[in-house]
C-alpha positions as CSV (number, residue, x, y, z in Angstrom):
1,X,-71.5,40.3,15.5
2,X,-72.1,43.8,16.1
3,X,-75.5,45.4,15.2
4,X,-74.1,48.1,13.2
5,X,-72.5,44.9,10.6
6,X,-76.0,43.3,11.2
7,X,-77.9,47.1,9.5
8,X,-75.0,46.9,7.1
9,X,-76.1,43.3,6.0
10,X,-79.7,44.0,5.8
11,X,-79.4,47.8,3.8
12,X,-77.3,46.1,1.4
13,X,-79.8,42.7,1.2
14,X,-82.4,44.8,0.6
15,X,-81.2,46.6,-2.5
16,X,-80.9,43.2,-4.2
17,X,-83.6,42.4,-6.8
18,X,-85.7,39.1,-6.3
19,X,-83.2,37.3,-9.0
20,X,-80.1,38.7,-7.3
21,X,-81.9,37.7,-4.4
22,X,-82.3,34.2,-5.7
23,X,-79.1,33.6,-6.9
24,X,-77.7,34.5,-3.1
25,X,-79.7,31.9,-2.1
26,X,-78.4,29.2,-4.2
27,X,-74.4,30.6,-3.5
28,X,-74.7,29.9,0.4
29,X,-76.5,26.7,-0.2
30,X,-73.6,25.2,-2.3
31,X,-71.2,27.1,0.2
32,X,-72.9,26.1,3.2
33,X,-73.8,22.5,1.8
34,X,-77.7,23.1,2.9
35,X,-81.3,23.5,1.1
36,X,-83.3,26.7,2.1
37,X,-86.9,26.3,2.7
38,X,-89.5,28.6,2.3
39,X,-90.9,29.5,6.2
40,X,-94.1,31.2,5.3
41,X,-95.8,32.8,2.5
42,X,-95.9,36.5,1.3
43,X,-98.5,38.1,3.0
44,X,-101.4,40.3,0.9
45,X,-99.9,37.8,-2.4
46,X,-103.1,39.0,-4.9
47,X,-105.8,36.5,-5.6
48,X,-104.8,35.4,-8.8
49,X,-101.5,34.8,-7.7
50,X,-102.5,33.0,-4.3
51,X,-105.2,30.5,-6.4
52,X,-102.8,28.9,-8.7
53,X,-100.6,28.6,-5.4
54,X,-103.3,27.5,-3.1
55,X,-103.9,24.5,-5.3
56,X,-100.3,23.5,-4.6
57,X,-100.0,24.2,-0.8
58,X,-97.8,21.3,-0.8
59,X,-95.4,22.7,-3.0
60,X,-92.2,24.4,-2.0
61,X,-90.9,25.2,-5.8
62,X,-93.5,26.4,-8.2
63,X,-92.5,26.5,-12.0
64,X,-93.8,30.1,-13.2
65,X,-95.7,30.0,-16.7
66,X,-96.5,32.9,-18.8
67,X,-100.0,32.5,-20.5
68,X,-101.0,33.7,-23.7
69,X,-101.9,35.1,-25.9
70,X,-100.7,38.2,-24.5
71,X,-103.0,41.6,-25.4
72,X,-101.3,43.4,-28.0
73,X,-101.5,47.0,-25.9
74,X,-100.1,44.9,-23.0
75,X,-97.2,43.6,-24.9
76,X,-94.3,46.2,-24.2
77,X,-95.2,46.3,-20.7
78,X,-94.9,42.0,-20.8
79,X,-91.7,42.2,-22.6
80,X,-90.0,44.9,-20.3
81,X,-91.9,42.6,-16.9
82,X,-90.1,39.1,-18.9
83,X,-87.1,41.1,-19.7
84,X,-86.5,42.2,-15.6
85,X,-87.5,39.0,-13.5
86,X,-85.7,36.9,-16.4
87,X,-82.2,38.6,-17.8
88,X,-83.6,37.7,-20.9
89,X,-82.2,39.8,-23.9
90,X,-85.3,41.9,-25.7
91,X,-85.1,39.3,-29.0
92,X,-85.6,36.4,-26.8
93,X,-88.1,38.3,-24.4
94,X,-90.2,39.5,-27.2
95,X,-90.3,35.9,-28.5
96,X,-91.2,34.6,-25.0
97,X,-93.7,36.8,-24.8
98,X,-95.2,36.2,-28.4
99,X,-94.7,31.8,-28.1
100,X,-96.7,31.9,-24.8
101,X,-97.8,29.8,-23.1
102,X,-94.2,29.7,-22.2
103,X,-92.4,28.9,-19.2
104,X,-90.3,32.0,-17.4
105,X,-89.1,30.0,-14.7
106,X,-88.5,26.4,-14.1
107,X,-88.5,26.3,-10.4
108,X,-88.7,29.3,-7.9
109,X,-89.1,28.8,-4.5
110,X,-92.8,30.2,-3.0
111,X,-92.1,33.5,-2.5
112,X,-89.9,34.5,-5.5
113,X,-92.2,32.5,-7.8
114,X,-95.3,35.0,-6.5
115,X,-92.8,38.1,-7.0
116,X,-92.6,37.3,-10.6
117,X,-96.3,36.4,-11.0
118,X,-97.2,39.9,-9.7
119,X,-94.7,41.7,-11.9
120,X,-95.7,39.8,-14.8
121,X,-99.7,40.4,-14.0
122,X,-99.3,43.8,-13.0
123,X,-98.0,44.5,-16.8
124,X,-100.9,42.8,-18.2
125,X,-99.9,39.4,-18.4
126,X,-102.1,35.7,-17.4
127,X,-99.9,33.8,-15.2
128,X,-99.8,30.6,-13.7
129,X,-97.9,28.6,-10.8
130,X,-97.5,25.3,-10.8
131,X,-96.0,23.3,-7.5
132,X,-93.2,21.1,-8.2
């Protein structure tokens, strides 16, 4: 493989969002019949994020809850945060948002799972990881 295909590859990889990014993931392991593992962790993940995480070192997945109550001058920013990392419609974002503690992710691998923890907290949210 040429490098100029190999650029190609990676400009257009890294235009992907971490959903499209995860749903890549799980297309070339049913196409390739193989289970990706996570080879390290993100570096500078924030504290809160890397606590909840820590306690699970063991972990590869980590199911991504949303804690509440959510502040009422943070809830836009929590809906739009749900509403992006989720594909969540704004009815069943808002109500996400409003019935938490709710789950916004069943199981993420590592890295994805502290994407969406950082989105969520940089809108104003409490979130915690749980390993699988």
């Amino acid at each position: 493989m040429n490098q100029e295909i190999i650029d190609d590859i990676v400009e257009k990889l890294s235009k992907l969002s971490v959903l499209d990014m995860a749903k890549l993931k799980d297309a070339l392991e049913k196409k390739w019949g193989v289970k990706a593992a996570v080879a390290a962790a993100a570096p500078a993940a924030g504290a809160a994020a890397a606590a909840p995480a820590a306690a699970a070192s063991d972990s590869t997945d980590f199911k991504v809850i949303l804690e509440g109550p959510v502040p009422d001058d943070k809830k836009i920013a929590v809906i739009k945060a749900v509403r992006e990392v989720t594909g969540l419609g704004l009815k069943e974002a808002k109500d996400m948002v409003e019935g938490a503690p709710k789950e916004v992710k069943a199981s993420a691998p590592k890295a994805e799972a502290e994407e969406i923890s950082k989105k969520l907290q940089a809108a104003g949210a409490k979130v915690t990881l749980k390993g699988l």
